[in-house]
C-alpha positions in Angstrom: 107.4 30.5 68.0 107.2 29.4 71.5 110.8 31.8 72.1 109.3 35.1 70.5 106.1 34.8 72.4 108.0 34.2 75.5 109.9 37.5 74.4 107.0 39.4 74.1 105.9 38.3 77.6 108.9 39.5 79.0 109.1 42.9 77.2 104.9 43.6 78.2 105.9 43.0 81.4 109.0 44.9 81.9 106.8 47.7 80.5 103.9 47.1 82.7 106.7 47.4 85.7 108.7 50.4 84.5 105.1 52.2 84.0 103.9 51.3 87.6 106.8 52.4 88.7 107.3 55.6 86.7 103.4 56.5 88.1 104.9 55.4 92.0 107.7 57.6 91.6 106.3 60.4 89.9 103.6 60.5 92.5 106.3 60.3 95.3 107.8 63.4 93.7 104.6 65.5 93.3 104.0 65.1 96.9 107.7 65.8 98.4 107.1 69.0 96.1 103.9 69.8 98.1 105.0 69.1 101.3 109.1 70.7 101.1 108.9 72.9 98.4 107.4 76.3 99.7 107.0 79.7 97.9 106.5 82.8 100.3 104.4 85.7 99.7 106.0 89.4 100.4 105.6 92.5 99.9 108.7 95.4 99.0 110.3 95.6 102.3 112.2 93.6 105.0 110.0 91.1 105.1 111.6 89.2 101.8 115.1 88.9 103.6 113.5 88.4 107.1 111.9 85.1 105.5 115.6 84.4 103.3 117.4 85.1 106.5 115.8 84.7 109.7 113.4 81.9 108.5 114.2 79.7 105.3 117.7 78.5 107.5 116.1 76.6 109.6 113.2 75.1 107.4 115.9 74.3 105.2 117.5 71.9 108.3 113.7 70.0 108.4 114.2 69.3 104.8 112.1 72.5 102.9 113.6 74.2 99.8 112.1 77.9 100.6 111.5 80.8 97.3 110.5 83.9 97.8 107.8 85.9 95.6 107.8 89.8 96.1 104.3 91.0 95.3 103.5 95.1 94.6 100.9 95.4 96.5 98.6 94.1 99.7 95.6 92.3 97.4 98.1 89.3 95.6 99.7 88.1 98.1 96.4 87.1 100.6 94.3 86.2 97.3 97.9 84.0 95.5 97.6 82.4 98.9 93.9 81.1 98.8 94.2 80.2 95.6 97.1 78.0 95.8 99.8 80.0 94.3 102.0 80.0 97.0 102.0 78.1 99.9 102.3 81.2 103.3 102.9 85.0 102.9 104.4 87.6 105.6 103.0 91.2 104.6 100.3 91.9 106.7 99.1 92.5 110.1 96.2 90.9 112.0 94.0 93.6 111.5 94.4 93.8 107.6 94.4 90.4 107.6 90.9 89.8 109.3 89.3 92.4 107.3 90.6 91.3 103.6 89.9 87.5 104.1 86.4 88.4 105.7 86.3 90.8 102.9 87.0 88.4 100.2 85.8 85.1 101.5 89.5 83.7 101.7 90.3 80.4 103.9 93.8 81.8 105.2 94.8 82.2 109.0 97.5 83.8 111.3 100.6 81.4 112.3 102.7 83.7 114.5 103.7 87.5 115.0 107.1 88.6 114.1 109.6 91.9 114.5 107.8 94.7 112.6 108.9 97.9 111.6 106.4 100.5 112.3 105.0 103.4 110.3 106.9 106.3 110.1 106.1 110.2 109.5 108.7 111.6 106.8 109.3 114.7 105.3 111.5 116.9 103.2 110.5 119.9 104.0 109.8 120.1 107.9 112.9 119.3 110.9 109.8 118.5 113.6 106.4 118.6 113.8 106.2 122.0 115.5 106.7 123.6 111.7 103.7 121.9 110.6 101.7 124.8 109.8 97.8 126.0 109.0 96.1 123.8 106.0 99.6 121.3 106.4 98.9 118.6 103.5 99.3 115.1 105.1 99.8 112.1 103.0 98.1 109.1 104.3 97.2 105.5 103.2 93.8 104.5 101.7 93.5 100.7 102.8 90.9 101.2 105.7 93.5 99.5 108.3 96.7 101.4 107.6 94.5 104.4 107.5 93.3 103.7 111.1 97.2 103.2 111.9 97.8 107.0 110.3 94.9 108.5 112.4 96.1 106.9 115.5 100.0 108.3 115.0 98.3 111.7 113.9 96.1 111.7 117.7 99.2 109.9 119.8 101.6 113.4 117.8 98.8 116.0 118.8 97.9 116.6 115.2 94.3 115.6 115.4 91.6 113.8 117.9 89.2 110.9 116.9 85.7 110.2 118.5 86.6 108.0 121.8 83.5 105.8 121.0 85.2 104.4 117.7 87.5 101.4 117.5 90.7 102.6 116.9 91.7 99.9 114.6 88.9 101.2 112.6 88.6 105.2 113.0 88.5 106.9 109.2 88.4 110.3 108.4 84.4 111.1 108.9 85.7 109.9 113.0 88.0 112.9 113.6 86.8 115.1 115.8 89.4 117.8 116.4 91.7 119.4 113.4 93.1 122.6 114.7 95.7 123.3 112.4 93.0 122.6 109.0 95.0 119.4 107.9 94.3 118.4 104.5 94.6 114.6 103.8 95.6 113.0 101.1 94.7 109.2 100.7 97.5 107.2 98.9 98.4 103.7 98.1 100.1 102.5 100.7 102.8 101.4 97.8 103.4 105.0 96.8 103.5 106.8 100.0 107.1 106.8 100.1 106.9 109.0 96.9 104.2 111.6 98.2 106.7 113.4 100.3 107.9 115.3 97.9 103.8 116.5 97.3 102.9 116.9 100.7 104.1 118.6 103.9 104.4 114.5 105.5 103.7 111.5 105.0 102.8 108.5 107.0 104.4 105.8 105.0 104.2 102.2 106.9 107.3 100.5 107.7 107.7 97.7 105.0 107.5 100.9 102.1 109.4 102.8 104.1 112.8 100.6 104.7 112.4 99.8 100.7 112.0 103.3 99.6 115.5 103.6 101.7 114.1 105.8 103.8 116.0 106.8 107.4 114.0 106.4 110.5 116.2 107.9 112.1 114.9 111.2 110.5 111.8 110.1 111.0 109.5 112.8 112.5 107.7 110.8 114.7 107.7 106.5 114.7 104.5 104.3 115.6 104.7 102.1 118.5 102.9 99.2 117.3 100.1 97.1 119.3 99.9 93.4 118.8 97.2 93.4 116.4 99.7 95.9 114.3 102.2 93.5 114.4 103.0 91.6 111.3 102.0 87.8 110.8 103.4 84.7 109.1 99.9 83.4 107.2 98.8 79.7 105.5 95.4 78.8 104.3 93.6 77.7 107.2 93.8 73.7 106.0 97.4 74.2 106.7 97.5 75.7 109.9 97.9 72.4 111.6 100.0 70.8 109.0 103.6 70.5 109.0 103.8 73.6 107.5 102.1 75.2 109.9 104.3 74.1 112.7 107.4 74.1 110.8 106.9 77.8 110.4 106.0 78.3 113.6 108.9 76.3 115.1 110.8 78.4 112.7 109.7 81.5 114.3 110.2 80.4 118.0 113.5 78.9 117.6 116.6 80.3 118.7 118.4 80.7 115.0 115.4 83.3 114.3 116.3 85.2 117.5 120.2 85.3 116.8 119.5 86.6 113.2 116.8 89.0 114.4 119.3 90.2 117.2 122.0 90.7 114.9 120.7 92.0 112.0 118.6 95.0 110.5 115.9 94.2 112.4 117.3 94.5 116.0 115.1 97.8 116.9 111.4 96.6 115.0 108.6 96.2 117.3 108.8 92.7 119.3 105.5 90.4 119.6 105.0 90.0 123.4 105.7 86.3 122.8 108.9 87.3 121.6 110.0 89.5 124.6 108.3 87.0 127.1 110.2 84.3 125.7 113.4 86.4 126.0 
């Protein structure tokens, strides 16, 4: 009697042991998969293989396993991001950025600026924008900030004038004040710009839509030099930002394997972030 209770002793308490350490390890592995495992946000574009490329190498040397999630629009990514979903997202400028989070009450901040392609004008039909004639239709985007970005390229090309008095980063269509040639706008999801050429006399398609529609800058009517608040932005949810994650990714950014693969890849000729050239 005395042996099979002394059995039973030893078999509760090599449960008890395996269970404790079943819960220890279990626990162990939840939060490696918090802290290492990382999803990114993107939109269709260069911005997927900029992260796969330029970024995820040398995460992947601290220790992170880095997926990608390719989002068809500009609302998922930002909203995926506040709500846990994924864990940063590189889509977005500062100015669309400030406006959606404000917008929408989310908790998610800039970490650093990267290489950005800016927007393009396109068209099938026209060889410059001297052939642009009276009542040209002109195919924009509808999101408030690309929209300002379209107006601006439109005033910098000669094609319009907006009030002085308005922000730039904010002008819409009620803030032009000169249209000489009678353009008609057409307001389109930034998402299918690329396919309103063919409807319109141009389009202003931004850069991201326009690399994935395979579309040539080099025929590119005109090409938007972009300011730093254009410039596209690695984003985490604020609680983050000064996390490992937050200056992993930002180590990630400034280091010198980024550079090389930015230097000698597709993305030679985007826009540069002043931090980027200064550090140069």
């Amino acid at each position: 009697m005395k042996r099979i209770k002394r059995l039973v002793a030893i078999t509760l308490a090599a449960t008890l042991s395996l269970g404790v350490v079943g819960c220890s390890s279990k626990s162990g592995e939840s939060l490696e998969t918090d802290t290492k495992n990382i999803t990114v946000g993107v939109c269709p574009g260069p911005y997927g293989d900029m992260v796969k490329e330029c970024i995820a190498p040398y995460l992947e040397t601290k220790g992170y396993e880095v997926k990608v999630k390719e989002f068809s629009d500009y609302i998922q990514p930002d909203k995926a991001l506040n709500n846990k979903e994924i864990d940063a997202n590189l889509m977005q400028h500062t100015v669309y950025l400030e406006k959606f989070s404000a917008d929408n009450n989310l908790d998610i901040s800039a970490v650093i600026s990267v290489p950005t392609a800016g927007m393009g004008m396109f068209s099938n039909n026209l060889k410059s924008l001297s052939e642009l004639g009276e009542g040209g239709k002109v195919a924009i985007p509808n999101d408030p900030s690309n929209l300002a970005r379209a107006l601006t390229l439109l005033e910098t090309e000669g094609l319009i004038k907006i009030d002085s008095n308005v922000d730039a980063t904010k002008a819409t269509k009620n803030d032009i004040t000169e249209n000489s040639k009678n353009l008609e706008f057409l307001e389109v999801e930034a998402a299918q710009l690329a396919r309103s050429i063919s409807s319109a006399d141009i389009a202003l398609v931004p850069g991201n839509y326009a690399i994935a529609s395979g579309l040539d800058f080099a025929e590119a009517l005109a090409i938007e030099q972009l300011s730093e608040e254009y410039k596209n932005v690695v984003v985490v949810r604020t609680e983050d930002l000064e996390k490992d994650l937050g200056k992993d990714l930002k180590e990630a950014v400034e280091s010198e394997e980024f550079r090389n693969a930015i230097e000698s890849g597709k993305y030679k000729d985007f826009n540069k972030p002043e931090w980027y050239v200064n550090a140069n």
